[in-house]
N, C-alpha and C positions, 0 to 999 in steps of 0.2 A: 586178737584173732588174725589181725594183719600180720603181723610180723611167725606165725608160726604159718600161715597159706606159702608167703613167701619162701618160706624155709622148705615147705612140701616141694613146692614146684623148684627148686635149686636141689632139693636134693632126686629129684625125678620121681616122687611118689606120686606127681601132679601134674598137668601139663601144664606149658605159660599160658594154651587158650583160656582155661577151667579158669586158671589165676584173674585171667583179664577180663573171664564173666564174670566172677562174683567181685571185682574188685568195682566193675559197671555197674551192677545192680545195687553196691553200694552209696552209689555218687561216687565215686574217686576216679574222675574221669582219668587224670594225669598218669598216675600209676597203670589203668585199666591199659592206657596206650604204649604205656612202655611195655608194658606184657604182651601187648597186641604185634607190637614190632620183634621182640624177643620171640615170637611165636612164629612169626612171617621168618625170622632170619633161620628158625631151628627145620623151617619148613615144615610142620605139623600142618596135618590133610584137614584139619576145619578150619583152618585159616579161609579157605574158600568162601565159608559161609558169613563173615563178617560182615555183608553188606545185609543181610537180612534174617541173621538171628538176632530174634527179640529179646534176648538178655544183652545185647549191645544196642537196642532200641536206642535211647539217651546220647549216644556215642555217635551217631548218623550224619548230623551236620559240622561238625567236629571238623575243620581242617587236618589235623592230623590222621585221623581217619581217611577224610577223602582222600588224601594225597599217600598215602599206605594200599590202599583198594587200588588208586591209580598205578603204581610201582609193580602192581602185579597183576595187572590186568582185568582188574574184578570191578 
């Protein structure tokens, strides 16, 4: 299921957000954040909400996280 998500969102049927919820909600944090930062660099408008949507719950104390929310002011 991973590797056809991934294909959605490269091929634009999907955004890297979507990708980097369900990739969260799977435990995969590592992947979840590359999607998270792919998401931040494509500028997609719910990047905003990373600090406190609940399907990135799990993701919260996260270094890489914080210092991502930091970079953009959230």
């Amino acid at each position: 299921m991973l590797p056809r998500l991934e294909q959605a969102a490269r091929e634009g049927r999907t955004t890297a957000m979507e990708a980097a919820r369900l990739l969260a909600l799977l435990g995969e944090s590592e992947e979840a954040l590359d999607w998270l930062e792919r998401a931040a660099r494509q500028r997609e408008t719910q990047v905003v909400w990373l600090k406190v949507d609940p399907r990135l719950r799990g993701l919260r104390n996260h270094p890489r996280l914080t210092a991502l929310a930091a970079r953009y002011g959230l």
